[in-house]
N, C-alpha and C positions, 0 to 999 in steps of 0.2 A: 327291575333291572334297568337302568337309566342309559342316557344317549350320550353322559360325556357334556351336555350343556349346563350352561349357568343354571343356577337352580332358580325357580319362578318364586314368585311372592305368595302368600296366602296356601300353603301346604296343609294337608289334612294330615295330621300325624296320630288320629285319634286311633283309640285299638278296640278288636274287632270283637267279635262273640266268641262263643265257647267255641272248641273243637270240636267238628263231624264229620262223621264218613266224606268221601268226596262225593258220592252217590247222592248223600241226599242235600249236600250244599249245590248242587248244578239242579236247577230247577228240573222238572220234568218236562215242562215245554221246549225244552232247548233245544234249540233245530241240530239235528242231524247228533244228538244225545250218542246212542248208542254207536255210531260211525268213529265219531271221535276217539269215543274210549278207544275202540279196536286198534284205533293206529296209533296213536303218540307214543303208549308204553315203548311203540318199536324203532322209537325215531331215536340217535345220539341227541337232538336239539332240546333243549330247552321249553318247552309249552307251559303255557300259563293262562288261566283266565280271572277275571275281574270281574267284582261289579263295581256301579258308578259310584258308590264310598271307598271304591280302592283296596276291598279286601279279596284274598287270594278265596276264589270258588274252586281251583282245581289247578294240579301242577304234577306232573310228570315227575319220575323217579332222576329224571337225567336234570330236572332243574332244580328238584330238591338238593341234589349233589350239590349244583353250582352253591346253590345259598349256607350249605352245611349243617341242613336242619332237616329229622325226619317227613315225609309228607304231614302226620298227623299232627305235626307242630306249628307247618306252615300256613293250613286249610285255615281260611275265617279272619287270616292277620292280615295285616298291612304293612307296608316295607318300612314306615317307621318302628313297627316292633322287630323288624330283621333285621334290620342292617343300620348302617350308620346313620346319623341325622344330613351330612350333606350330601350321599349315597341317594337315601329317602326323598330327600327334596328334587335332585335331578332324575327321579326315574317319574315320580309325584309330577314334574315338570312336561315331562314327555309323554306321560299320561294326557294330561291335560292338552299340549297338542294333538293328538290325535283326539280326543272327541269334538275338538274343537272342529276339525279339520274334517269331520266324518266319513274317513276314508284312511287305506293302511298308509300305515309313513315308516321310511326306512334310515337307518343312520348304523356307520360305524362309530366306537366307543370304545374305552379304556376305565376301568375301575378296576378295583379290587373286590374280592366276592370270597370271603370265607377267608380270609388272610390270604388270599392269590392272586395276584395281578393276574388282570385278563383283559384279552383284547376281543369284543363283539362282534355281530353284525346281526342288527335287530331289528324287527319287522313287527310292528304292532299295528291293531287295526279294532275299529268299533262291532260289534254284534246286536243283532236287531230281530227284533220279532219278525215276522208273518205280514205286520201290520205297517211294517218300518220302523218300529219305535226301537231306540237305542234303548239297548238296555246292561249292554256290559263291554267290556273290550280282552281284547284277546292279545298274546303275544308271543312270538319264536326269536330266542337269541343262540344263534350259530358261535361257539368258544373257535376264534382264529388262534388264539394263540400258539397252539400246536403247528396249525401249516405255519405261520409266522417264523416261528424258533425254525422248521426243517427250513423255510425261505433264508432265513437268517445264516443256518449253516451251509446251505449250499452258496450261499455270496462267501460266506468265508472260505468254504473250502476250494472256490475257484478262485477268489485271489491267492490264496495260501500256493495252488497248482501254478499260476502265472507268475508269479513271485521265484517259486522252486525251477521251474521250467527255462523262466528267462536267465538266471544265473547258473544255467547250464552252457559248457562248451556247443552243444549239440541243438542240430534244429529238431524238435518236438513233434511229433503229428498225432492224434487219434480220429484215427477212420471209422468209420461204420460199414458195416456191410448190406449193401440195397443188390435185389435182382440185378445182375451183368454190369455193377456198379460202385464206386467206394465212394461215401462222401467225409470230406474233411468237417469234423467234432469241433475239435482246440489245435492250439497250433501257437509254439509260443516265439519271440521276440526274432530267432535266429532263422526259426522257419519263415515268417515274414519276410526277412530277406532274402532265402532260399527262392521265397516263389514272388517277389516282387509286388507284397499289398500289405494291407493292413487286415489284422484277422479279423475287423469286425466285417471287411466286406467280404471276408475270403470262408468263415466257419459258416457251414450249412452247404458249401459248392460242393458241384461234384468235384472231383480228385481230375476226372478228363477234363474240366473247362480250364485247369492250366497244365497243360501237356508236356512244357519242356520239363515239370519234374513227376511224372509219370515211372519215370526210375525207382524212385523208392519207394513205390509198392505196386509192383506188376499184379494184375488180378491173381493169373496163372499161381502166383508165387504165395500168395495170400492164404487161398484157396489151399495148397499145399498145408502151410503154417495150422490153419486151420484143423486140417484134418486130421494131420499128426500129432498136433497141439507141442511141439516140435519148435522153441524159440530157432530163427534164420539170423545168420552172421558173414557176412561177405563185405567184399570190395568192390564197387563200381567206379568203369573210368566213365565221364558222360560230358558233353559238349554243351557249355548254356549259351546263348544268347549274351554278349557284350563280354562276357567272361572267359572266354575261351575253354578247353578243355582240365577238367578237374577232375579229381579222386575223391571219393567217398568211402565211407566207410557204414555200411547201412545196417542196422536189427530192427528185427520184425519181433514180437510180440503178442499172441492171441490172446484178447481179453473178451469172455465170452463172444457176442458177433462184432466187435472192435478189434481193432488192430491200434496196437501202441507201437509209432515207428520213428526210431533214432536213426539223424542223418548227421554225419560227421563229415568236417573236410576236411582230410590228409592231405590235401595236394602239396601241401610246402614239405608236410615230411616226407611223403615220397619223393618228391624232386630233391632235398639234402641227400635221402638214400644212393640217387642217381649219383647226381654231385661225387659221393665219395665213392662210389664204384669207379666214376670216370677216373678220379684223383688215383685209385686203386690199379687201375689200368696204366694211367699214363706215367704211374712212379715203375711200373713193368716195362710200357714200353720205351721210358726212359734209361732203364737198365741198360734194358737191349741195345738199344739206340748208343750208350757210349763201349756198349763190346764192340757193335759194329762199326764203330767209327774208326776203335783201335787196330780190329784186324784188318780193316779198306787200309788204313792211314800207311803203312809201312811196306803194302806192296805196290800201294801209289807212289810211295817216297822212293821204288826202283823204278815204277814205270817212266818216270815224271826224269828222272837222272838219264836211263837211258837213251830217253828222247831228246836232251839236248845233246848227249853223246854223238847218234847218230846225224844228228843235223852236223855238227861239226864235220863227222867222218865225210858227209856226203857232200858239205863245202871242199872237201880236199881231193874228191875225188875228181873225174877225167868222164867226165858226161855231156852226150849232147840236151842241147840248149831244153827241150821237150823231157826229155827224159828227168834231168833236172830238176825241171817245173813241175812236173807230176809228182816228182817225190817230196819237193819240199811241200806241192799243196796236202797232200795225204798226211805229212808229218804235221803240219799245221796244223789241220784240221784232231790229228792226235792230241796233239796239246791241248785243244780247246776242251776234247775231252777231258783229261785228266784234270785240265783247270775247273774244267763242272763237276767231276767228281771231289776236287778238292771243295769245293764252297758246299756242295752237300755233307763230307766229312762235317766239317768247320756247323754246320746247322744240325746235324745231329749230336755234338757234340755239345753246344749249344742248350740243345731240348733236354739233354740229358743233368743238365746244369742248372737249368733255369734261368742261362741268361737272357739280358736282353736281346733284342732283336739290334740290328742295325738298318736303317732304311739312308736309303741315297734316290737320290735323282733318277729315273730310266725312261729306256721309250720301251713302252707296253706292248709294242708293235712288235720289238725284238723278244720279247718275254711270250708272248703268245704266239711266233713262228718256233720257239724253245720248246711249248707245251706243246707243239703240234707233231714236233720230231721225238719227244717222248714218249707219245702216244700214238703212233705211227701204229704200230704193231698190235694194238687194241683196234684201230682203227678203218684198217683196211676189209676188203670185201665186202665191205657193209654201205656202202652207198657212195655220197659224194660231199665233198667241204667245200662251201662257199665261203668266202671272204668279202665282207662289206667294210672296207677300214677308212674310218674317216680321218682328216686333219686333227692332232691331237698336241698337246703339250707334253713335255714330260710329268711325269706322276712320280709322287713320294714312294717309295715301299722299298722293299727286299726281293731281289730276282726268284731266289732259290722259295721262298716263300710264294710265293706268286703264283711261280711254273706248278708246285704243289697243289696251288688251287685249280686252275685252269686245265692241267693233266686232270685233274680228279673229274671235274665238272666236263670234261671232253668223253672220256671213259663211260660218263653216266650215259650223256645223252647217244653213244654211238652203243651200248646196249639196251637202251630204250627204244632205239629203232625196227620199223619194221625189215621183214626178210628182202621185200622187193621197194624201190622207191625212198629211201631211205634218203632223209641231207640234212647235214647241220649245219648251221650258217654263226662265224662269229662275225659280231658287227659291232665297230668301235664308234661313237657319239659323242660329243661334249653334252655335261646334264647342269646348265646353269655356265657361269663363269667360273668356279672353282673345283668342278668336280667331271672326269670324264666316265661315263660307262662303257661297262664290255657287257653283252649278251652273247650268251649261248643259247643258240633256239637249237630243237629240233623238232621232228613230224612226227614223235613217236608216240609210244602208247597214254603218255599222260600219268598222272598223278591224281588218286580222287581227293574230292574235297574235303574229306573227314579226316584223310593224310597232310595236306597243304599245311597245316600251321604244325606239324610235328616233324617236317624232314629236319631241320636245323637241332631237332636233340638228339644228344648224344645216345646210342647204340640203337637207335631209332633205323628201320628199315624194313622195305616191301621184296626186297629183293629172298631167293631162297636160302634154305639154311645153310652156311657152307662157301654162298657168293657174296655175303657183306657184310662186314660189321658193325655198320649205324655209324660210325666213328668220321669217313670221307667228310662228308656236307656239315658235320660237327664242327670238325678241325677246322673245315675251309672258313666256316664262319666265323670263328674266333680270331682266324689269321688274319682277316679282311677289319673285321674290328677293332684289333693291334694294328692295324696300320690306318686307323682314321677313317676307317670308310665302312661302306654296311653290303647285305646280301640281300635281295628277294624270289622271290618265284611267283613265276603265275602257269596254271595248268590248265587243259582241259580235257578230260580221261579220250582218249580214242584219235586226238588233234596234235598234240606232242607238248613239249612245257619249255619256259623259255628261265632261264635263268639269268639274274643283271647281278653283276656288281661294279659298284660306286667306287672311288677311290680318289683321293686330294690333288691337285695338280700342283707342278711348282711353277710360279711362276717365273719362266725362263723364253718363252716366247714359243708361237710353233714350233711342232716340226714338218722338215718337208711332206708333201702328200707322198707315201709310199708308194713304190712300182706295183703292188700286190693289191691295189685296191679293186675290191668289186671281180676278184679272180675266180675259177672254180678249179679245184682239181679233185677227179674223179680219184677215189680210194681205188689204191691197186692190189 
């Protein structure tokens, strides 16, 4: 059986004596004679032995195989009567190395052996008397071919799985299951980005050494899978790192101690879902919004008539000078009424429409003593109102839009408050040359931080069943946005949470510092 080298010069290809037993072709002297026989028969390798003209003294059933020739055919030949002339010459070659060399020598090879391609790994070495004297050589060739081809399909059938896997919508996992442990197997193109590596550094880790996706496959849950043998199918909402909060869509999979587990991200379908339930709602409360506009509209259209009536009447009447004054201020102050109810008609009507918004020039000063008298009645008992109002420009926007945000955002923070000690402070700032803010702070109970990046969606809320409907800080924030400007929050659970919003200024120059700055008034 040859190494696969160039074949050497001067080959003996001469052939050998009759056919005998193998018994009595292995001399009697032959060290460790009967040892040998006992084991080879029991070996899959290949054995062979030699004398120094190269003909076969003895050969195992498993190497007969290889050659395709009975043992009693083989006994007394030489590899030029078995096999091919260049076959002959490279194994005749490596023969020759090794006596030379009088010691084993080892090499992998490729030949064909009986019409079979086969791949070696062959170990030959010299034999020697008692005395030292070489007297024959001996050889074991191990057939790779077998591990070879299973080597071969398993490279195929893990590209074939990395291939399949990566042209999946879904990130890929298979786990294994170690003592109080899961370790990540495969893992293909999508899960890589799920857990933020490359799977050659990532397959072999545990499952704990990257935690933020721990999610999709809790031991507990596995364990479960397992037991019941029970494929798992659910949704997870979960928070990553740089990516904000996402929706998953998770199956688990028991494949004997493995776990096959598909992670999916829904979050855009879910948030479309959203989307159209809000669309769903706001074409509802659009409804509603132009009935109510309708049935306000016409008993404002008498309130609104009578009220100039009586002004007149009470120009004609015979009143002292006070008495006068008091009536016209109260009728005044009626009108202004009915004139705020009229621009809310006019914007619910509006919502109901889909029209545009109108925005004009205002001072914010007056729009936020507006949200403060709207909110009067949410407001009271519960603490005290600081005003910090600084020198401001006029701002772009819509009054009635405004007053909506600011009543909303007043309402929240005066129910966030505690029982005793309670104060919301609004405080008006320039933020740059173009934009001024308004903060609502208060002391109250805070917002935790796995809520902070979800107040602003829609039907989103901590509040209980029955007190909210996600919808307030929704709307505020889309309205702020329609007018050029943005919203934030910052909280701290148990310290109270401060709410800003930005808004465009026109520029028209100051206005005066208000009489109300830096005032308190205690809620009555």
């Amino acid at each position: 059986m040859s190494n696969g080298s160039e074949p050497g010069t001067g080959s003996d290809s001469g052939s050998g004596g009759g056919l005998a037993p193998q018994s009595t072709l292995i001399p009697a002297d032959f060290p460790y004679r009967d040892l040998f026989h006992s084991l080879v028969e029991e070996l899959p390798d290949a054995i062979f032995i030699k004398d120094l003209q190269g003909r076969y003294l003895f050969i195992n059933e498993a190497g007969a195989r290889y050659l395709g020739k009975p043992v009693e055919e083989i006994l007394g030949r030489k590899d030029a009567d078995l096999m091919s002339r260049e076959e002959a010459q490279n194994t005749l070659e490596f023969d020759r190395q090794t006596l030379l060399a009088g010691r084993s020598l080892h090499a992998e090879m490729h030949e064909v052996m009986a019409g079979i391609s086969r791949e070696w790994l062959s170990t030959k070495g010299v034999i020697r008397r008692e005395d030292g004297q070489v007297v024959g050589l001996f050889g074991i060739a191990r057939d790779l071919s077998h591990d070879r081809r299973n080597e071969e399909a398993r490279r195929r059938s893990e590209a074939l799985f990395r291939a399949a896997a990566s042209s999946s919508f879904d990130a890929f996992f298979l786990l294994r299951a170690e003592p109080e442990q899961l370790r990540l197997l495969r893992l293909n193109a999508h899960a890589e980005r799920l857990l933020g590596g490359a799977a050659a550094d990532l397959e072999g880790q545990l499952l704990s050494d990257v935690p933020h996706v721990a999610f999709i496959a809790p031991r507990a849950l596995c364990d479960e899978v397992w037991r019941t043998g029970v494929p798992h199918d659910d949704e997870v909402e979960q928070a990553l790192p740089g990516r904000g909060r996402r929706w998953f869509r998770r199956q688990l999979s028991a494949v004997g101690d493995c776990m096959a587990v598909t992670v999916r991200d829904i979050t855009e379908q879910r948030e479309n879902q959203m989307r159209l339930r809000l669309n769903e709602r706001m074409a509802s409360i659009g409804m509603l919004a132009a009935g109510v506009a309708h049935e306000i509209n016409n008993p404002l259209a008498f309130v609104s008539s009578n009220l100039s009536f009586i002004g007149g009447e009470l120009r004609r009447m015979d009143l002292s000078r006070d008495d006068a004054r008091e009536l016209m201020d109260a009728l005044h102050e009626a009108r202004e009424g009915a004139e705020r109810m009229r621009l809310i008609v006019q914007s619910l009507r509006a919502l109901s429409r889909g029209d545009p918004v109108n925005t004009h020039p205002l001072d914010l000063h007056e729009v936020l003593e507006n949200s403060v008298h709207l909110a009067w009645s949410r407001l009271r008992s519960r603490g005290r109102l600081v005003r910090d109002y600084g020198e401001l420009p006029q701002v772009l926007g819509n009054s009635v839009q405004l007053a909506q945000v600011f009543t909303n955002l007043l309402i929240n923070a005066a129910q966030a408050l505690p029982k005793q000690g309670g104060e919301i402070r609004l405080v008006t700032h320039m933020h740059g040359s173009s934009q001024v803010v308004v903060e609502v702070r208060d002391n109250g109970c805070g917002i935790a931080q796995e809520n902070l990046e979800r107040v602003f969606e829609p039907f989103f809320t901590t509040k209980p069943v029955g007190e909210g409907t996600g919808l307030g800080l929704s709307i505020s924030h889309d309205i702020i946005r329609g007018l050029g400007g943005s919203m934030s929050v910052d909280s701290v659970v148990g310290q109270g949470s401060i709410f800003r919003v930005f808004l465009p200024v026109v520029d028209t120059g100051p206005l005066e510092k208000p009489p109300h700055v830096a005032s308190l008034q205690q809620f009555a």
